[in-house]
Structure formats: C-alpha cells, structure tokens
C-alpha positions as CSV (number, residue, x, y, z in Angstrom):
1,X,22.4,1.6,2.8
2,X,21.1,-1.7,0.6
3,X,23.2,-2.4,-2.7
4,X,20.1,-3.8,-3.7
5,X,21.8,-6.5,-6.2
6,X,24.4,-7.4,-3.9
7,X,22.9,-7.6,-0.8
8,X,20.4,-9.9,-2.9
9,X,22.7,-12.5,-3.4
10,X,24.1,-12.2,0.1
11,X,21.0,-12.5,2.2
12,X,18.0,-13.8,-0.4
13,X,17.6,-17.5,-0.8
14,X,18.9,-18.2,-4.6
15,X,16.2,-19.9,-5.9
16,X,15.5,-17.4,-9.1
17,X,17.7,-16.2,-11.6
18,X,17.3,-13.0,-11.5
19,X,17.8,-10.1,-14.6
20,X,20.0,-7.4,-14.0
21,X,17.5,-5.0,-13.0
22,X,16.4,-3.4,-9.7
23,X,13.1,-2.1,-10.1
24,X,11.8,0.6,-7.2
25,X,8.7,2.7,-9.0
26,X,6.2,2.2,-11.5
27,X,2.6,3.2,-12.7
28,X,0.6,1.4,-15.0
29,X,2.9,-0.4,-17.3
30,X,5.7,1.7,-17.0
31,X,8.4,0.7,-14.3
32,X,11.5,2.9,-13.4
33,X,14.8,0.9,-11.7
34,X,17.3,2.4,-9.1
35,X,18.9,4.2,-11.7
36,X,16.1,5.7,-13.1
37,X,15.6,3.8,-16.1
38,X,12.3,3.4,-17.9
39,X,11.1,0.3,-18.7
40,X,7.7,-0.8,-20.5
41,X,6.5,-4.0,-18.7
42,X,5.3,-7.2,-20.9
43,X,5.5,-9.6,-18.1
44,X,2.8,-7.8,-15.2
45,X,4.4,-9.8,-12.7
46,X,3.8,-12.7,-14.3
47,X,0.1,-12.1,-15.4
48,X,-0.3,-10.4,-11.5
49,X,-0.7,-6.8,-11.8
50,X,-3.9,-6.9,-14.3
51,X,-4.4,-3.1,-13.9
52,X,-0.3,-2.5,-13.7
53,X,1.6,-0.6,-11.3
54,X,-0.4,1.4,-8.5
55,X,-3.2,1.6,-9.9
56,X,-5.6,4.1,-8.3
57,X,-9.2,2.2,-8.1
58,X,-7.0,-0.9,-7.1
59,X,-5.4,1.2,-4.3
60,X,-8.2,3.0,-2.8
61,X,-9.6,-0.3,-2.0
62,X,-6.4,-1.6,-0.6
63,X,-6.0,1.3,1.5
64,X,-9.7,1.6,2.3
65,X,-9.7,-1.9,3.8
66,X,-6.2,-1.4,5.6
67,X,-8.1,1.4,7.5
68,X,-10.8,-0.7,8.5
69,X,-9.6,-4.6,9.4
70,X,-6.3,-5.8,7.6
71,X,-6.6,-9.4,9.1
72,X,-8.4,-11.4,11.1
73,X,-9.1,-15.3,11.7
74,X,-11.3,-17.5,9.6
75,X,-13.1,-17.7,12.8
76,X,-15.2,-14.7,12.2
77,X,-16.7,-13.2,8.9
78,X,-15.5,-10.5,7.0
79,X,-17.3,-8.7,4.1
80,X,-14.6,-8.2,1.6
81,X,-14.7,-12.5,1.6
82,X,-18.2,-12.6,1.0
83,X,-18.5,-10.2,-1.4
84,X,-15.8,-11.6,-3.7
85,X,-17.0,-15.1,-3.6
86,X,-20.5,-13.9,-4.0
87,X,-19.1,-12.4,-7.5
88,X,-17.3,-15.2,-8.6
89,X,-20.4,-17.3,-8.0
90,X,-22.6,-14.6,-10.2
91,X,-20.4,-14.3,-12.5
92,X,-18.8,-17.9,-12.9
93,X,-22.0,-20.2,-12.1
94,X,-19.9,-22.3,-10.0
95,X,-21.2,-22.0,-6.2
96,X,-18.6,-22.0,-3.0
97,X,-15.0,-20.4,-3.1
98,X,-12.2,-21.7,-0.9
99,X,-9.4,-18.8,-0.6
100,X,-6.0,-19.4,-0.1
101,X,-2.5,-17.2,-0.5
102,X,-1.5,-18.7,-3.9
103,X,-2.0,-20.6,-7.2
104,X,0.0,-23.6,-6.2
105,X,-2.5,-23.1,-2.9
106,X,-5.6,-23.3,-5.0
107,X,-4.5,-26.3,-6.9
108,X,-3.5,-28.1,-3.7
109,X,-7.5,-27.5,-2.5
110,X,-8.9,-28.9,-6.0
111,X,-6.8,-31.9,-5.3
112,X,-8.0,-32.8,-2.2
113,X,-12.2,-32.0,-3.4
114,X,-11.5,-34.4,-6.6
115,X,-9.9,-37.1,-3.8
116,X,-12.4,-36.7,-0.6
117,X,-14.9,-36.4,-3.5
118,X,-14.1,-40.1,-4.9
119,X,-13.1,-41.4,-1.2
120,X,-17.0,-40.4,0.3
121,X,-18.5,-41.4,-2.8
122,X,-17.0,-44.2,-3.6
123,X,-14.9,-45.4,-0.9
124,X,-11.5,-45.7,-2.2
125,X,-8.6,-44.0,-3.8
126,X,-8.8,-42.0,-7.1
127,X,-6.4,-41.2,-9.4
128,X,-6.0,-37.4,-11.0
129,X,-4.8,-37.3,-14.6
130,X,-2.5,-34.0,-15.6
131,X,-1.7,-33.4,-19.2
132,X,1.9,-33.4,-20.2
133,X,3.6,-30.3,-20.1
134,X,1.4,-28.9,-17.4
135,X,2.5,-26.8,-14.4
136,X,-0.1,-26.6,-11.6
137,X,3.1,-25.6,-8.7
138,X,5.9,-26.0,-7.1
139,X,4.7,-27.6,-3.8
140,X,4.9,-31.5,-4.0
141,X,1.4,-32.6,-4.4
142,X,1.5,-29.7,-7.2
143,X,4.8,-30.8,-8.4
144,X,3.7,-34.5,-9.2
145,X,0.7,-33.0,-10.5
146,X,2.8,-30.8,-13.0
147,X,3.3,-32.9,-16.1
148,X,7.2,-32.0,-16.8
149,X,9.8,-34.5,-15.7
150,X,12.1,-31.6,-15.5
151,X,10.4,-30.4,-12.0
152,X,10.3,-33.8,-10.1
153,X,14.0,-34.8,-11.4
154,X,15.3,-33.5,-7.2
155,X,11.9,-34.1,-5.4
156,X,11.5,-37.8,-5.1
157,X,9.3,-39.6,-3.8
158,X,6.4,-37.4,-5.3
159,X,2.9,-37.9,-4.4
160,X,1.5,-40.8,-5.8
161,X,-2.2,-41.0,-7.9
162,X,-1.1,-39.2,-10.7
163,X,-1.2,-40.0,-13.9
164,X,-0.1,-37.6,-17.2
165,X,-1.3,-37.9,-21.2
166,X,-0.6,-36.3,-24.3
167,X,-2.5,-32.8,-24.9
168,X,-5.2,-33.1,-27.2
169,X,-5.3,-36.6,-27.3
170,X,-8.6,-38.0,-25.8
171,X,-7.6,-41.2,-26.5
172,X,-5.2,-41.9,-23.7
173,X,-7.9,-40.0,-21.4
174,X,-10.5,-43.1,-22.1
175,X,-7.4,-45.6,-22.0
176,X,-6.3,-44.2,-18.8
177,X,-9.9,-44.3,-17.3
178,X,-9.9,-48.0,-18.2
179,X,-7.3,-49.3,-16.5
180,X,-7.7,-46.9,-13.6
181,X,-9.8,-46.2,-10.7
182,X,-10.0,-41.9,-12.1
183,X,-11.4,-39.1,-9.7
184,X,-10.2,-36.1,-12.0
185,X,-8.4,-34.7,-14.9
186,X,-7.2,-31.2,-14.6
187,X,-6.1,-29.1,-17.2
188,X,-4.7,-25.6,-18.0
189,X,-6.9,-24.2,-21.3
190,X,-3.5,-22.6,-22.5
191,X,-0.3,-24.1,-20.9
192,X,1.5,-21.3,-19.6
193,X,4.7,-22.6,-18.7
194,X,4.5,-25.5,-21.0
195,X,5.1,-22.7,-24.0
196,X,1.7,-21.0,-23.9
197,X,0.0,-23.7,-25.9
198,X,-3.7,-23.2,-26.2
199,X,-5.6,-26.5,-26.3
200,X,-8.0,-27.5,-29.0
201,X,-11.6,-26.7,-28.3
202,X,-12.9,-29.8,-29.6
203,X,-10.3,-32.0,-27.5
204,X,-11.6,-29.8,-24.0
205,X,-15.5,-30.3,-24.9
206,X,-14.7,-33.8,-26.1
207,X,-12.8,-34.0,-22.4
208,X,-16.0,-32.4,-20.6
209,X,-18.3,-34.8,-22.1
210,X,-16.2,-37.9,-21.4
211,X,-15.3,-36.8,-17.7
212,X,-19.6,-36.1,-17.2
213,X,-20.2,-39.4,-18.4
214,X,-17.7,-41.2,-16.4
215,X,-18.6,-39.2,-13.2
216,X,-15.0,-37.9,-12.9
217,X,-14.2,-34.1,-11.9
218,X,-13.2,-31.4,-14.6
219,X,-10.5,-29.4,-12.7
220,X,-9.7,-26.6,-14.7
221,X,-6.6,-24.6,-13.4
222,X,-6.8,-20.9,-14.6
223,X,-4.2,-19.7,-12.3
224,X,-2.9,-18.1,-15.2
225,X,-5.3,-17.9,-17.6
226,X,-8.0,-16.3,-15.8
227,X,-8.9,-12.7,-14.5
228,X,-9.1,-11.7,-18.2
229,X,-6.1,-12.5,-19.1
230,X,-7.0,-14.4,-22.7
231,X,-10.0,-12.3,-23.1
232,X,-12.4,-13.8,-21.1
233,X,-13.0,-13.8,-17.3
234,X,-12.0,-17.1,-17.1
235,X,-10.6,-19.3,-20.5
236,X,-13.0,-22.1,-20.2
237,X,-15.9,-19.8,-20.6
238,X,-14.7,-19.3,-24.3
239,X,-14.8,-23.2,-25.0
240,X,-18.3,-23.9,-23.9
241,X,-18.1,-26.0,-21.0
242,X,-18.8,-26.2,-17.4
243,X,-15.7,-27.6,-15.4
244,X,-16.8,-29.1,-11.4
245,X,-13.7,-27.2,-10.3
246,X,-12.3,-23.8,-11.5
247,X,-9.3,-22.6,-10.0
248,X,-7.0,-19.1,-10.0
249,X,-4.8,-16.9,-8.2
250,X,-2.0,-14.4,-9.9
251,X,-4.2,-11.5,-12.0
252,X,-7.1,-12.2,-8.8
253,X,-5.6,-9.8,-6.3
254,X,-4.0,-7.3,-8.7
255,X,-0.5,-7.6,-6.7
256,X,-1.5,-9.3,-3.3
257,X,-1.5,-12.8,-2.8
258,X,-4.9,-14.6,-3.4
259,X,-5.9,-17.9,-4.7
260,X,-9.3,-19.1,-5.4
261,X,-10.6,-23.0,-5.9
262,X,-14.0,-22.0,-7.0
263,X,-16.3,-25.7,-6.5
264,X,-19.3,-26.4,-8.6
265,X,-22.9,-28.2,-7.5
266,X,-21.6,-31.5,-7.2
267,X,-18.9,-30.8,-4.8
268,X,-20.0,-27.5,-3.4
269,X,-20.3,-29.8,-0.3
270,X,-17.6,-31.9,-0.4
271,X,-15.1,-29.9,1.9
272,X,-16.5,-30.0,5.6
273,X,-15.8,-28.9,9.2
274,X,-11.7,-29.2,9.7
275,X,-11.2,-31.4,6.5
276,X,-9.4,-27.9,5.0
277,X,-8.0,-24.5,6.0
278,X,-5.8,-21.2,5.6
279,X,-4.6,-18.8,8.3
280,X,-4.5,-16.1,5.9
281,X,-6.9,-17.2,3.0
282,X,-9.6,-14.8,2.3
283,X,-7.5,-12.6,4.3
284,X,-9.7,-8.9,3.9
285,X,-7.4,-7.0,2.5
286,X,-6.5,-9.7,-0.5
287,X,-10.1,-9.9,-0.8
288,X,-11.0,-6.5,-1.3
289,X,-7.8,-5.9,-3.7
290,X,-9.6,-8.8,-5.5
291,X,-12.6,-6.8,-5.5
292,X,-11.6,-4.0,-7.3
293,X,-9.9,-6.4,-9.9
294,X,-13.1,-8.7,-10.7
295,X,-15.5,-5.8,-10.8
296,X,-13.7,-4.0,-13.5
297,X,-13.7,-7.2,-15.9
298,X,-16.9,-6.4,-17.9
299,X,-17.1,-7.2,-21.7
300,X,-16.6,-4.2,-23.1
301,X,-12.9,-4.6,-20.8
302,X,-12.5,-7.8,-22.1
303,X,-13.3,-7.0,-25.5
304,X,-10.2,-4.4,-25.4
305,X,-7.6,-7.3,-24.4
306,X,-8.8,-9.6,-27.3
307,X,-8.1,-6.3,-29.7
308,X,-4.5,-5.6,-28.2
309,X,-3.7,-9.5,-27.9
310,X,-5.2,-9.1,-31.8
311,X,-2.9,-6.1,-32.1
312,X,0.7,-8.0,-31.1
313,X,-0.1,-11.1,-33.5
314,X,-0.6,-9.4,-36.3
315,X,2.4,-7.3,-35.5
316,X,5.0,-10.5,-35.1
317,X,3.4,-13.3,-36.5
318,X,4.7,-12.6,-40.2
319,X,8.0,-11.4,-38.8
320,X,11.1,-13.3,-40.8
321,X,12.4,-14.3,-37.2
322,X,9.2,-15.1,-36.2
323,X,8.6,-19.2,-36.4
324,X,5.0,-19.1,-34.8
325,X,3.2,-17.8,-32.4
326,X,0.8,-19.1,-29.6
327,X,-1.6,-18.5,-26.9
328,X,-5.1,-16.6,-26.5
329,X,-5.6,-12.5,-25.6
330,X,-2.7,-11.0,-23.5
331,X,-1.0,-14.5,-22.8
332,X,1.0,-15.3,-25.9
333,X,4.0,-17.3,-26.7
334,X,6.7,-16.5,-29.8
335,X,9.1,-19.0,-31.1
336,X,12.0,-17.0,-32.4
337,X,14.8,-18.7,-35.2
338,X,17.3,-16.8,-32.9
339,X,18.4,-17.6,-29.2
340,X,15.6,-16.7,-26.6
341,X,18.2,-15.6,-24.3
342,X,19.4,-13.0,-27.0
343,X,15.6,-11.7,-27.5
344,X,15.3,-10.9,-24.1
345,X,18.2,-9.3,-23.6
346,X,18.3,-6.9,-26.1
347,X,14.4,-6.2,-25.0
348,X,15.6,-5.4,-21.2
349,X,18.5,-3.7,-22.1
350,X,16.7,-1.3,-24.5
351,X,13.9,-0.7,-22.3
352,X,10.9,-3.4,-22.4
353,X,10.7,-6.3,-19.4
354,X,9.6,-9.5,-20.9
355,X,9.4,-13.4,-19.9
356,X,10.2,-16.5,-21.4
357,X,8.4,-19.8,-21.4
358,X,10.8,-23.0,-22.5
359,X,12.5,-21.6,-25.7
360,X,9.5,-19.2,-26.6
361,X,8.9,-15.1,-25.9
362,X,6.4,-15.0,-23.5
363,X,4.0,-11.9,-22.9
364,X,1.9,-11.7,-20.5
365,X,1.0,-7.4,-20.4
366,X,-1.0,-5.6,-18.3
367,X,-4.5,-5.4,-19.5
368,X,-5.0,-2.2,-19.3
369,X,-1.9,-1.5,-21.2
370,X,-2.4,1.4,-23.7
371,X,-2.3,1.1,-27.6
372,X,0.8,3.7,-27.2
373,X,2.7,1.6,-24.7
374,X,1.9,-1.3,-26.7
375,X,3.5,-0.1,-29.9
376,X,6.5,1.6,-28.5
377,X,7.4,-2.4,-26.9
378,X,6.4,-4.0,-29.9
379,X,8.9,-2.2,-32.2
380,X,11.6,-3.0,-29.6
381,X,10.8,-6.5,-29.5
382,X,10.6,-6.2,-33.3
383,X,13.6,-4.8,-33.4
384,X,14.6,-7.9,-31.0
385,X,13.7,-10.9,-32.9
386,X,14.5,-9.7,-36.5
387,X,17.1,-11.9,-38.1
C-alpha cells in the first residue's frame, strides 16, 4: 500500500515543492484527491491539459494509436508525425517541425538552428539575445538562455553567447547588435514565469523589423503561450508578425509530452543529416494526442477563451485587493495587496487548484473550461484575495 505523500518524500527526488494534495481522478476541469475531495483546476497542468482531465476526443486518439504502433525509431515514418507537422505548417505558415519530449527540448533545437544558421552563413559564432525575466528551461543551454539571475545562481559555468535586455526596450536590442556579432533574439510574447507580462505590440513589430533588416533570427518561444492558450493558436499571430522560428510544447499534446521547434523558409534547411535528433521525439502516440489537440483549435474555439479570459478580468480587475492584473486569454497574472502564499492557500484548501508566478496569481485554465466552473472558482478566489 503507497501513502502517497509520504512515500513521496521518501523515494521522489525533492526538486518541487509540492501542495498538500494527492490528486488520483479528474474529468474536464474538475479533479478529485485520495480523499475524495473536489477541486476546480485553474492551473491545467501548467497550461498542459488544454481540453482538461480525460477528455474523450483526446483519448480516443490516444488509445486509437496505442492499438496500432506506440513507438518506433526516427528511422522509419509514421503518420501521426506527418500529419501534425503538416498542420502546423497549414495552419502556422512556417514550413518544417522538429519534435522533441519537451519545451525546454524545443528551445534547445531553436538554439542550435539560430547558431548553425549564423556558423554556415557566416562562418563564425553568433550571439542569441533573451529578454530579462524570460524562462526558456531548466537545462543549461536553456538556463543561460532564461533571463533571471535567480536560475543560474547554482549552475555555473552557463553556456556562453548569451546576452539579456530590458523588455520593451528596442533600444538595447540595436545597442546590443552593435557591439555584437548577433544570430538571434528570442522572446516569450507574454512572460510566463517572469509574472505573465504581455509585451507591447509595437516593441515586438518594432523587434521583427529590426531583426529582418539585420538578417538575425526571430525565435519566438510559445511554450506557454501557444495551443490557444491567449486566444490565438499561437500569440505572435495576434501581433502581426512572422517570427523565423516558433516554438511550443505543454498545451501541444494535451497531457503527453511533446515539443515542437517549428522553422521558417530561411532556415527550413538549416538542420541536416546527424546535426540533430530525439529517440522519442515525434514519438506516434504524442503525435497523435497532438492531433486531436490542434484540430480542435478553430476560431470560433478560440474566440470562446478570449470571452472567458474576458470573463475573469472583468471579475478581479476592480477588486479592492486586486493591484493589477496581466496577461492575454486564459494566461493571466493578478497582483494581490495581500501575501500570495495566503491567496493560494485559502483557494486549495477551499476547493480551487491555482499557480503562482513571482509574487502574482497565476491562471492558466483549461480552455474548455465551462462558464459554470469558471464562476464557482472565481468567487472562491474572490473570496481569496479580498482584503
């Protein structure tokens, strides 16, 4: 018999700290724990579960493909791979996918396209510029990447070529490409873990223009942001612009791991023969998960999670406890006047899973969440954040 709790801390490598809860069942947004308490989830996994808890279209996919082929080697084709990068090129413009297991994974691919890119074209090393508070991962490359000191304070040496600015400041972008030799800026449309800050539209199309005419890559990381989550397939696609490298993972699979780097025309190429791989990227049963995910994100879908992300600001955004509130869609960010740490737990412990992001609420629902679910965790985290 596991004592689920217990036996985590005995046998499970401590790296999270974990909330009180031990969660076993769930469907749609509603999750129950080992002792059969409800919960309303504002946190899908951390944007993963787009379509929530087992949900039935996403399964029959899953379970579909299990019955055919659950895995086999990058060696041979498989449909579910094809198919899913076919969509994303349809439905994104951009042309090739790489697939991998993970965001951090994707990220890790877009970095070495921006640097083989500027090594074949121009035979020496490039630099990458990150904004400050970014987070593009947790493995190294990603961690220098990430622009938070916080993150590379135990990891030293981190990769070097990286270079970090100011959001919204397109000033130290042309500085920066000055006084060095610059192969790509990547940037997160809304910084997730940075506190769900949405950059300015101006400053991204300003930043598109500026990287075109300086031949330099737009990386855009939509781990988080993309698969519908602000309202749009993908974030960018709100702001106008047409990045050389779009990348995602989390809401992609609908609970399996998948990551994406999605590679425009002029590096559709640039990854060859042996330069880059994945044992279990593109793996068929991801894919097909993915599938069932992408398919279901028309406008009219996405019109819905603009109207509920509508729903919850209008809800909190006046609240007297309430100092602002941030993000686009289903990805938003409150800064309370009381402790974050007292928000969330009167939210869990009265029946509605949320997340945090530095000192703000974070919520991050499913998106197919319904307007009744939605008001019954709203009053609790109401409730919550009133002074």
């Amino acid at each position: 018999m596991i004592d689920i709790i217990k036996d985590d801390s005995l046998f499970v490598a401590s790296t999270y700290a974990r909330f009180p809860v031990a969660l076993v069942s769930g469907k749609g947004a509603t999750y129950y724990s080992d002792t059969n308490k409800e919960y309303i989830d504002m946190g899908s996994g951390i944007g993963v579960t787009a379509f929530g808890a087992c949900d039935d279209e996403w399964k029959t996919a899953v379970i579909n493909q299990l019955n055919k082929l659950a895995h086999t080697s990058n060696l041979y084709y498989t449909e579910p791979c094809v198919t899913l990068a076919k969509m994303l090129a349809q439905k994104t413009g951009l042309k090739k996918t790489f697939f991998s297991n993970s965001g951090a994974e994707a990220n890790e691919c877009a970095i070495k396209v921006a640097r083989k890119y500027y090594e074949d074209k121009y035979g020496k090393q490039g630099y990458i510029i990150t904004l400050k508070n970014s987070f593009h991962g947790r493995t190294l490359a990603t961690l220098s990447a990430t622009g938070q000191d916080k993150f590379h304070e135990l990891f030293n040496p981190l990769v070097s070529n990286f270079l970090h600015a100011d959001a919204n400041d397109l000033s130290q972008i042309e500085n920066l490409i000055k006084s060095y030799p610059v192969c790509a800026v990547m940037i997160e449309i809304v910084q997730g873990e940075g506190g769900v800050n949405a950059l300015d539209k101006t400053y991204v199309q300003g930043l598109d223009a500026l990287c075109k005419s300086n031949d330099i890559l737009l990386i855009v990381d939509e781990v988080q942001t993309g698969n519908g989550r602000t309202g749009e397939l993908y974030a960018y696609q709100a702001f106008n612009i047409m990045p050389d490298v779009v990348t995602t993972a989390k809401g992609l699979g609908g609970g399996l791991p998948i990551g994406a780097c999605m590679m425009g025309e002029k590096v559709e190429n640039v990854l060859t023969f042996g330069s880059h791989g994945s044992t279990f990227g593109g793996n068929p049963v991801a894919c097909a998960g993915a599938v069932s995910i992408i398919s279901r994100l028309n406008p009219e879908f996405l019109s819905e999670v603009k109207k509920k992300g509508d729903y919850i600001v209008s809800e909190l955004k006046n609240l007297d406890g309430v100092e602002s509130v941030s993000g686009l869609g289903l990805m938003l960010g409150i800064k309370t006047k009381k402790p974050i740490k007292e928000v969330v737990n009167y939210c869990i412990e009265n029946g509605v899973l949320v997340l945090t992001a530095k000192d703000k609420l974070r919520l991050l629902p499913p998106l197919n969440i319904t307007f009744s679910e939605l008001e019954k965790a709203i009053k609790v985290i109401k409730e919550a954040i009133k002074l």
